[in-house]
Gaussian input, Z-matrix of N, CA and C with variables (Angstrom, degrees):
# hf/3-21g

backbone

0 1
 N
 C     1     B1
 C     2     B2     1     A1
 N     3     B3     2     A2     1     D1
 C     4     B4     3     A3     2     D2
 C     5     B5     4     A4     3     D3
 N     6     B6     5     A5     4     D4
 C     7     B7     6     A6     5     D5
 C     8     B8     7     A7     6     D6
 N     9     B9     8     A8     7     D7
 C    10    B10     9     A9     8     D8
 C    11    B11    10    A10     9     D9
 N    12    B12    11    A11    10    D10
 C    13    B13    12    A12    11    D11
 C    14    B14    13    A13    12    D12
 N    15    B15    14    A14    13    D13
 C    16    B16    15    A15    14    D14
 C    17    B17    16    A16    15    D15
 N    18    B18    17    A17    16    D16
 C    19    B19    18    A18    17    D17
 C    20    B20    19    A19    18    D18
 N    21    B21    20    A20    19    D19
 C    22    B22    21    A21    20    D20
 C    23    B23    22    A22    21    D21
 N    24    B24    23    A23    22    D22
 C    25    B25    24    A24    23    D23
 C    26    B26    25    A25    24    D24
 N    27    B27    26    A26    25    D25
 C    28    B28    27    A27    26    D26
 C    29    B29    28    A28    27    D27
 N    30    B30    29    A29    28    D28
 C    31    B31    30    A30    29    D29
 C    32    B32    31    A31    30    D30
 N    33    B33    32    A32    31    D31
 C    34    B34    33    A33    32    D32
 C    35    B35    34    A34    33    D33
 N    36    B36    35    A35    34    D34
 C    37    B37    36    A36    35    D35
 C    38    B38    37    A37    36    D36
 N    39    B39    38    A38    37    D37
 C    40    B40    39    A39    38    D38
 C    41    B41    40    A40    39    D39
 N    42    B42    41    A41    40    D40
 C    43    B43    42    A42    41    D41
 C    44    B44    43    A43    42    D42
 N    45    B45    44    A44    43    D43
 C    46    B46    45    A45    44    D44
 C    47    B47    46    A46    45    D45
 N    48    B48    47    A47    46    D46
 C    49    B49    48    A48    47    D47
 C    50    B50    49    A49    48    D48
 N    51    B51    50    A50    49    D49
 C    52    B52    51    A51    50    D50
 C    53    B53    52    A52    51    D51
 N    54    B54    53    A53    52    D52
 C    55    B55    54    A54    53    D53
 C    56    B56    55    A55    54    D54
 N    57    B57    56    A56    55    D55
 C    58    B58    57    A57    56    D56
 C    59    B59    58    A58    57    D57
 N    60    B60    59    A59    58    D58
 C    61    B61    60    A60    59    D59
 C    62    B62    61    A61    60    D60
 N    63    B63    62    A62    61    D61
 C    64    B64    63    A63    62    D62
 C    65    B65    64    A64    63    D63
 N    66    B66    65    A65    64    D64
 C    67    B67    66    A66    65    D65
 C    68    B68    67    A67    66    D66
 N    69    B69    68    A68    67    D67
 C    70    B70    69    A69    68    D68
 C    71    B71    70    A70    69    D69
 N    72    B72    71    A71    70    D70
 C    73    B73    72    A72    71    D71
 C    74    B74    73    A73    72    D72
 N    75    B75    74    A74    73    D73
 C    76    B76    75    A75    74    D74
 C    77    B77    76    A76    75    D75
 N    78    B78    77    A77    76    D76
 C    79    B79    78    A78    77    D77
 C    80    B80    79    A79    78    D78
 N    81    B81    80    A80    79    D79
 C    82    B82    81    A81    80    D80
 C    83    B83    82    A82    81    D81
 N    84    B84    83    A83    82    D82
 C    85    B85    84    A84    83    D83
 C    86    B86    85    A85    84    D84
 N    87    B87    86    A86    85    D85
 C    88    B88    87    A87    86    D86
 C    89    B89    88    A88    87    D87
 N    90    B90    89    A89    88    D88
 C    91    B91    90    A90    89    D89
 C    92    B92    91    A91    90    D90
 N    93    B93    92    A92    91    D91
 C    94    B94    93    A93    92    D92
 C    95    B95    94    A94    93    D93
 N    96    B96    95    A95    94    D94
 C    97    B97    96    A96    95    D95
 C    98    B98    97    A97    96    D96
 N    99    B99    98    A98    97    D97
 C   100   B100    99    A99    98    D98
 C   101   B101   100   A100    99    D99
 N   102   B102   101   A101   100   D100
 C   103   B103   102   A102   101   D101
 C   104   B104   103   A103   102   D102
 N   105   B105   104   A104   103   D103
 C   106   B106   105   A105   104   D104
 C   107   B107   106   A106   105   D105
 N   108   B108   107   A107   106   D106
 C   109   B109   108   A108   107   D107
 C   110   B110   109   A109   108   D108
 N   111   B111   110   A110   109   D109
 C   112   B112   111   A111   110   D110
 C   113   B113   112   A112   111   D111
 N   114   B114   113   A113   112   D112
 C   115   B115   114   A114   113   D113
 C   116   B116   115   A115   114   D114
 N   117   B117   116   A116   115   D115
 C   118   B118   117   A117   116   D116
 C   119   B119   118   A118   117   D117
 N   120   B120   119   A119   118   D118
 C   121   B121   120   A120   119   D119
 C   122   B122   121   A121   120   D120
 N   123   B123   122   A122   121   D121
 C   124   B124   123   A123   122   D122
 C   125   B125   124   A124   123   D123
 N   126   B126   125   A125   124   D124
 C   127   B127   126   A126   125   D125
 C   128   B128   127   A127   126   D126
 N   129   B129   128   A128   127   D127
 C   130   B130   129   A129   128   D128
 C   131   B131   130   A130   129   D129
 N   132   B132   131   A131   130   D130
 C   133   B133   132   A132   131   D131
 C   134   B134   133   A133   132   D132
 N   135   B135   134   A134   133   D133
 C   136   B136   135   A135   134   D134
 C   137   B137   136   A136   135   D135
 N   138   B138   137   A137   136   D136
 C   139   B139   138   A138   137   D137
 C   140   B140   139   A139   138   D138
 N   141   B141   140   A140   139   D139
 C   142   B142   141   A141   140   D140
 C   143   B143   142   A142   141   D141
 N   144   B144   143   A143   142   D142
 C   145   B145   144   A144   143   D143
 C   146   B146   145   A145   144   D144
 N   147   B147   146   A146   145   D145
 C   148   B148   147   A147   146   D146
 C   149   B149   148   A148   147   D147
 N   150   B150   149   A149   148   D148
 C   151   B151   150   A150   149   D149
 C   152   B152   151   A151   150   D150
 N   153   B153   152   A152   151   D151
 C   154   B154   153   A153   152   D152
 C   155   B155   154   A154   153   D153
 N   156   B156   155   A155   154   D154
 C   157   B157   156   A156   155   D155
 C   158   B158   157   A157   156   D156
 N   159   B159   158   A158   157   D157
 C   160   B160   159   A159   158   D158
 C   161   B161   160   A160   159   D159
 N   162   B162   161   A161   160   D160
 C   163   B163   162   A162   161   D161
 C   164   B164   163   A163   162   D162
 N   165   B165   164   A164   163   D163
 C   166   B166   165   A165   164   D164
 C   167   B167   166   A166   165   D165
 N   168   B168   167   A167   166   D166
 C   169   B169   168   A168   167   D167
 C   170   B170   169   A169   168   D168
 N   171   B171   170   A170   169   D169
 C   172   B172   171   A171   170   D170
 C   173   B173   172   A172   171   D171
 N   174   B174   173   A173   172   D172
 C   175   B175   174   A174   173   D173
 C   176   B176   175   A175   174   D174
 N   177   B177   176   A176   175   D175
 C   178   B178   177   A177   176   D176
 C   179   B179   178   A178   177   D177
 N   180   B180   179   A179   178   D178
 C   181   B181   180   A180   179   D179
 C   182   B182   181   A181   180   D180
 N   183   B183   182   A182   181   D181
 C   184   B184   183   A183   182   D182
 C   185   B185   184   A184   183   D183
 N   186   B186   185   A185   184   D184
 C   187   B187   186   A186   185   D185
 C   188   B188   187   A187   186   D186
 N   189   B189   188   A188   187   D187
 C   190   B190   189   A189   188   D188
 C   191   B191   190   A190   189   D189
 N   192   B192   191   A191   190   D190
 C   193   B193   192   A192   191   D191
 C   194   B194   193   A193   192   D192
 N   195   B195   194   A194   193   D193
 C   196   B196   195   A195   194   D194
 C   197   B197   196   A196   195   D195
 N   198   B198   197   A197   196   D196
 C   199   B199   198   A198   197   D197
 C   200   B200   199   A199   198   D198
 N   201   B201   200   A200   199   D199
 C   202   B202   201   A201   200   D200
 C   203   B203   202   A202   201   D201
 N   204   B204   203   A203   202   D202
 C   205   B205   204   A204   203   D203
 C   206   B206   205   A205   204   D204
 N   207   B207   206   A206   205   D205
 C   208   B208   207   A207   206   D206
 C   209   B209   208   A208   207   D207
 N   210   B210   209   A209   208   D208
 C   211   B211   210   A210   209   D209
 C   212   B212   211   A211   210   D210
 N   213   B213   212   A212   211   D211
 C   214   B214   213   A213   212   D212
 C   215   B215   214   A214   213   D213
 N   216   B216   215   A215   214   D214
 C   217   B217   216   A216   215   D215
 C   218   B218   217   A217   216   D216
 N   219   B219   218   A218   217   D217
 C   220   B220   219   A219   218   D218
 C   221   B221   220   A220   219   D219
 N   222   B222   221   A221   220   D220
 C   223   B223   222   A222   221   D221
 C   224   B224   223   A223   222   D222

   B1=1.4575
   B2=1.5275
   B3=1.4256
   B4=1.7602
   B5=1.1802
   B6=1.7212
   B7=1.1788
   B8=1.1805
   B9=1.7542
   B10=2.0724
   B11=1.7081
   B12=1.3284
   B13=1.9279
   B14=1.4313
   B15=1.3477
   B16=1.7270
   B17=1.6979
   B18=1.3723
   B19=1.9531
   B20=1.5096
   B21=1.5113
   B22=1.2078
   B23=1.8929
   B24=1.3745
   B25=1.1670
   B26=1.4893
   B27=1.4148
   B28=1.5613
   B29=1.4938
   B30=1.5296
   B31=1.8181
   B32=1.0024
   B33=1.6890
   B34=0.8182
   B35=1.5293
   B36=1.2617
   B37=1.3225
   B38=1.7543
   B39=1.1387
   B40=1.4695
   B41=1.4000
   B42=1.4820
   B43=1.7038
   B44=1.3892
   B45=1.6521
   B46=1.8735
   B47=1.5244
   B48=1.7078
   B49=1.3732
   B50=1.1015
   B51=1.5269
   B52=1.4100
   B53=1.2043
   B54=1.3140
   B55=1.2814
   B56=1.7709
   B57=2.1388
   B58=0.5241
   B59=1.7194
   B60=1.6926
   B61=1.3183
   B62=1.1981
   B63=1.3839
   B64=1.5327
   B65=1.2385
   B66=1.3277
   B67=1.7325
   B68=1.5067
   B69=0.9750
   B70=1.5890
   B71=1.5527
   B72=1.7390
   B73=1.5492
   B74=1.5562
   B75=1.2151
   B76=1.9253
   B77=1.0174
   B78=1.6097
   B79=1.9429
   B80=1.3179
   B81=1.1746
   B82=1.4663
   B83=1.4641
   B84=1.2863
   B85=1.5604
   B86=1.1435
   B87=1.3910
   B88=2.1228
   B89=1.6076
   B90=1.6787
   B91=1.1687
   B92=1.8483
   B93=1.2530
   B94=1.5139
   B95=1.7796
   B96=1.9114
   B97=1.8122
   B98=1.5501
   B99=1.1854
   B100=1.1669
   B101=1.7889
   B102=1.9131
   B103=1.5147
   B104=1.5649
   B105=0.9232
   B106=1.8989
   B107=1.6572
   B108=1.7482
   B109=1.3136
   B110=1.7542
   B111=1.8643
   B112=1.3976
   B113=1.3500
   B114=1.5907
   B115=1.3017
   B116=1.5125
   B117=1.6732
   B118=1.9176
   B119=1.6075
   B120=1.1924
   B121=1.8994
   B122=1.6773
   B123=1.4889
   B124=1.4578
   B125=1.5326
   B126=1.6522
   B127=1.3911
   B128=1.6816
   B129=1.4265
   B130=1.5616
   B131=1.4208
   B132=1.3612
   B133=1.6265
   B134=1.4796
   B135=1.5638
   B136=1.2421
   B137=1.4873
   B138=1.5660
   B139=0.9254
   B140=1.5964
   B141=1.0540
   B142=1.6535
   B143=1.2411
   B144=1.5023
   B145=1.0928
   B146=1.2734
   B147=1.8723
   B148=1.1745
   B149=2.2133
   B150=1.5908
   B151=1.4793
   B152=1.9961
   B153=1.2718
   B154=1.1984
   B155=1.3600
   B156=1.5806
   B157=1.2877
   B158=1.8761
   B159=1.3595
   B160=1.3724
   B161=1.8152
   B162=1.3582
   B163=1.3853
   B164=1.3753
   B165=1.5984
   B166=1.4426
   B167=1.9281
   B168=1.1687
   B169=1.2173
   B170=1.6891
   B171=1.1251
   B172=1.3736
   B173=1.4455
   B174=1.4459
   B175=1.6739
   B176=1.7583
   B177=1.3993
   B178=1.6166
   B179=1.7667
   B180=1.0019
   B181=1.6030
   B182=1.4615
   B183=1.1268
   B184=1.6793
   B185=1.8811
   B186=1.2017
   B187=2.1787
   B188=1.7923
   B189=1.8667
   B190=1.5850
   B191=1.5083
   B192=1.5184
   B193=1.6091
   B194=1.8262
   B195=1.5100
   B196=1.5535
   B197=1.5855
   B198=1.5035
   B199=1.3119
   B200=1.5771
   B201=1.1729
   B202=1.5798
   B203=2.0208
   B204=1.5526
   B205=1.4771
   B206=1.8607
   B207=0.7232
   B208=1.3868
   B209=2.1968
   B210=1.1966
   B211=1.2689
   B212=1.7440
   B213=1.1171
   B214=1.9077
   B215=1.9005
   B216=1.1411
   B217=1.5862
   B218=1.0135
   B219=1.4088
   B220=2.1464
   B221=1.7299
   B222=1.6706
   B223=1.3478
   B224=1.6105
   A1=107.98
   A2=108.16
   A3=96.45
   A4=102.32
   A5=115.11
   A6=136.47
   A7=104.11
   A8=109.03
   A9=137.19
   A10=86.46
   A11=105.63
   A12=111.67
   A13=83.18
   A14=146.02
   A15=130.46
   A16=108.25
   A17=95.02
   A18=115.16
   A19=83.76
   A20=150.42
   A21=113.67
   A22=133.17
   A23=119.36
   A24=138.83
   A25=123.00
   A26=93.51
   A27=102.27
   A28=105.41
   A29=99.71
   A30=104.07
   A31=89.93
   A32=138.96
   A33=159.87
   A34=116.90
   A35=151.24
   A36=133.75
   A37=101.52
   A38=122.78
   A39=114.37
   A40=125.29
   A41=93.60
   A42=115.62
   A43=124.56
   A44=79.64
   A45=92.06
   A46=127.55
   A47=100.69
   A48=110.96
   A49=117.51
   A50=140.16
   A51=150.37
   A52=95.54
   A53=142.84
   A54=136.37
   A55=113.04
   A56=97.67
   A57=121.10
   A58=146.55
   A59=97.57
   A60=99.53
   A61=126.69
   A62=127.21
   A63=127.04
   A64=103.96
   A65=118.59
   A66=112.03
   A67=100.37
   A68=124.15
   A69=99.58
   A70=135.49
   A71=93.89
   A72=80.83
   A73=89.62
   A74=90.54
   A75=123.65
   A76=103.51
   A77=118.03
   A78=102.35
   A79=95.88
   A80=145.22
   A81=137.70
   A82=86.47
   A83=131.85
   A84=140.62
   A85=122.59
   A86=113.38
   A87=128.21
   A88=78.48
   A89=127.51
   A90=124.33
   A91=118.91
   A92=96.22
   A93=118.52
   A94=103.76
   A95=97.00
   A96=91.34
   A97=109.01
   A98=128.05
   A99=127.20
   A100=117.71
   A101=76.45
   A102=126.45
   A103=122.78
   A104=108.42
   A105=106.37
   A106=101.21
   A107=124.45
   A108=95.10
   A109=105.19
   A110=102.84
   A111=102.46
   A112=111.95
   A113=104.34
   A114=101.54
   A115=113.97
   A116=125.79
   A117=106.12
   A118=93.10
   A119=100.40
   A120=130.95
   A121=94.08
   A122=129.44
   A123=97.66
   A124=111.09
   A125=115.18
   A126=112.75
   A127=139.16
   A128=92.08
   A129=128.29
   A130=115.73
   A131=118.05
   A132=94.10
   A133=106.50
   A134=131.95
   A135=122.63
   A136=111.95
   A137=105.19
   A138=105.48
   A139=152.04
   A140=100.87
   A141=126.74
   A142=105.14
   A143=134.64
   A144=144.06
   A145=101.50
   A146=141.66
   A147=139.05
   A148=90.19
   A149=80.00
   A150=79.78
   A151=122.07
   A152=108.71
   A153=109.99
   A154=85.56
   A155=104.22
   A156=120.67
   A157=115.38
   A158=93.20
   A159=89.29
   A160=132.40
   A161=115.86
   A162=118.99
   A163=118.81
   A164=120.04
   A165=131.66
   A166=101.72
   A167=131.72
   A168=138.96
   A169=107.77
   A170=105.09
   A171=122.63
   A172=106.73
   A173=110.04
   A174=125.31
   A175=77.44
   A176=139.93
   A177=132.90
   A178=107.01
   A179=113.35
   A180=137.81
   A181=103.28
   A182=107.95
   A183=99.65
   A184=97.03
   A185=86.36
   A186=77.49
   A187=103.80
   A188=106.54
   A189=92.76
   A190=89.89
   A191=141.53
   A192=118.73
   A193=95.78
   A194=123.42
   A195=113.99
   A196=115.72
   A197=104.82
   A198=113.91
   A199=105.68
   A200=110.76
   A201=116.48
   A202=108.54
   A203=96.46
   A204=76.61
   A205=118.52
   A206=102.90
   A207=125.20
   A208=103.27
   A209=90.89
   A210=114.50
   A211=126.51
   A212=108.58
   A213=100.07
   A214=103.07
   A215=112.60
   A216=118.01
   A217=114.82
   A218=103.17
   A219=111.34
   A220=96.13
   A221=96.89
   A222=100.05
   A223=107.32
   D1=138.38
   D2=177.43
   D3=-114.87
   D4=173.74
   D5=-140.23
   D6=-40.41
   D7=-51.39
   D8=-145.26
   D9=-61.42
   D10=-52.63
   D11=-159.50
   D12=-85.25
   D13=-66.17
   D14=174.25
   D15=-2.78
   D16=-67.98
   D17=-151.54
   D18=-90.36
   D19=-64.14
   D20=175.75
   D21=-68.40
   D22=22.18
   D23=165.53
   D24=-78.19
   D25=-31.12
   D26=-168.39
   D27=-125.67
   D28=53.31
   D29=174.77
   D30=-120.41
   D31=167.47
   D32=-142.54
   D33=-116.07
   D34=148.32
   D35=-170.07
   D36=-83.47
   D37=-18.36
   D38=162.35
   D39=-62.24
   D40=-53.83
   D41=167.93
   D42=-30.42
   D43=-54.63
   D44=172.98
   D45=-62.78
   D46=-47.94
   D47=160.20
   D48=-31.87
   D49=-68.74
   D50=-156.06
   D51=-85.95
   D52=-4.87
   D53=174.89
   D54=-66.10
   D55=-66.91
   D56=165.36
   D57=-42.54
   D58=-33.25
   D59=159.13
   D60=-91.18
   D61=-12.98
   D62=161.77
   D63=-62.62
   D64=-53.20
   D65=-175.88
   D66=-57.07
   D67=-62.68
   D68=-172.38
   D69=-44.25
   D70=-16.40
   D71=-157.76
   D72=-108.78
   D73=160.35
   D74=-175.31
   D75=-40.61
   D76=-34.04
   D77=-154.53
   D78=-109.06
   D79=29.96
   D80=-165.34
   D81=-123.55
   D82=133.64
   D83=130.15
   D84=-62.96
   D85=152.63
   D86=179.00
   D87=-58.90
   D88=-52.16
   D89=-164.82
   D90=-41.18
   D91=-55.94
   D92=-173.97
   D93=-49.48
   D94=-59.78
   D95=177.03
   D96=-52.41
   D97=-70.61
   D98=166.20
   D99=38.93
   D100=-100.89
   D101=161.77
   D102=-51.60
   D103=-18.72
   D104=173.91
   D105=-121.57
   D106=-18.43
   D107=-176.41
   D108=-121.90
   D109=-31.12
   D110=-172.73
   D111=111.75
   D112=10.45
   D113=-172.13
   D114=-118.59
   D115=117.96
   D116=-165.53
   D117=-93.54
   D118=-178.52
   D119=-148.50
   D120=-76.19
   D121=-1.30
   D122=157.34
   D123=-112.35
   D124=-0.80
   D125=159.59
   D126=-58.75
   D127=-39.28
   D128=156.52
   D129=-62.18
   D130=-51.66
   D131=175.60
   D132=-83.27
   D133=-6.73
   D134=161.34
   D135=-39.70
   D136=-78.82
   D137=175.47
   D138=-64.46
   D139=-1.25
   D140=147.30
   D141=-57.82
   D142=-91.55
   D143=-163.97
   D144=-39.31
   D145=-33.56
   D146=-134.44
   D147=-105.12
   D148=-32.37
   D149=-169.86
   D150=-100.94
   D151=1.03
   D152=-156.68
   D153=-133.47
   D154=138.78
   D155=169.32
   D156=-41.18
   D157=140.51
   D158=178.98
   D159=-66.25
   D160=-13.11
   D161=156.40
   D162=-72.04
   D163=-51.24
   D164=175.78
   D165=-51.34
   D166=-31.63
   D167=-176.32
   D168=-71.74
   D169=-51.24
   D170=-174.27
   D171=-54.62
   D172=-57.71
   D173=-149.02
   D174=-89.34
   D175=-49.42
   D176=169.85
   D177=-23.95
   D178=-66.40
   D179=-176.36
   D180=-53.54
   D181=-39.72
   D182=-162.38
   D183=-91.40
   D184=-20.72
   D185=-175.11
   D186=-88.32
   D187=-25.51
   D188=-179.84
   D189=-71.83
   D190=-43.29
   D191=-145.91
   D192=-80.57
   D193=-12.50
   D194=176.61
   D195=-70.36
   D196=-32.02
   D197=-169.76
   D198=-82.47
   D199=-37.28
   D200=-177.76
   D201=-66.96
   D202=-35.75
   D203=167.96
   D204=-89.56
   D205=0.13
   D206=171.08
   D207=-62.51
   D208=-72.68
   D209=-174.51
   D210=-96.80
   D211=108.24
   D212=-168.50
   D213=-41.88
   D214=-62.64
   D215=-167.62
   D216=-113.33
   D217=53.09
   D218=166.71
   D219=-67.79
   D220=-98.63
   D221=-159.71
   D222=-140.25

């Protein structure tokens, strides 16, 4: 197992929760998780992908990469 699946192995199902709803929402940056959990933007969509239905994952992906070209430093 490497480090990324190590350190997202040993988060907590709350942890995860609050992960997950910052990632969803608009106003949170990859930056912000970062900074409050330790985790960068392909650990996070790991764990997205691991936890969220696979359409809800998909349509996640497609609104951060619209907004990011939208925005220099979305997500």
């Amino acid at each position: 197992m490497n480090q990324a699946n190590q350190s997202l192995a040993e988060l907590s199902a709350a942890t995860i929760g609050e992960i997950i709803e910052m990632a969803l929402s608009d106003h949170v940056s990859f930056e912000q998780l970062r900074a409050l959990h330790g985790l960068g933007p392909n650990e996070v969509k790991a764990l997205m992908r691991q936890h969220l239905k696979r359409g809800s994952y998909v349509a996640w992906r497609k609104r951060v990469r619209v907004f990011s070209e939208r925005r220099e430093f979305y997500k």
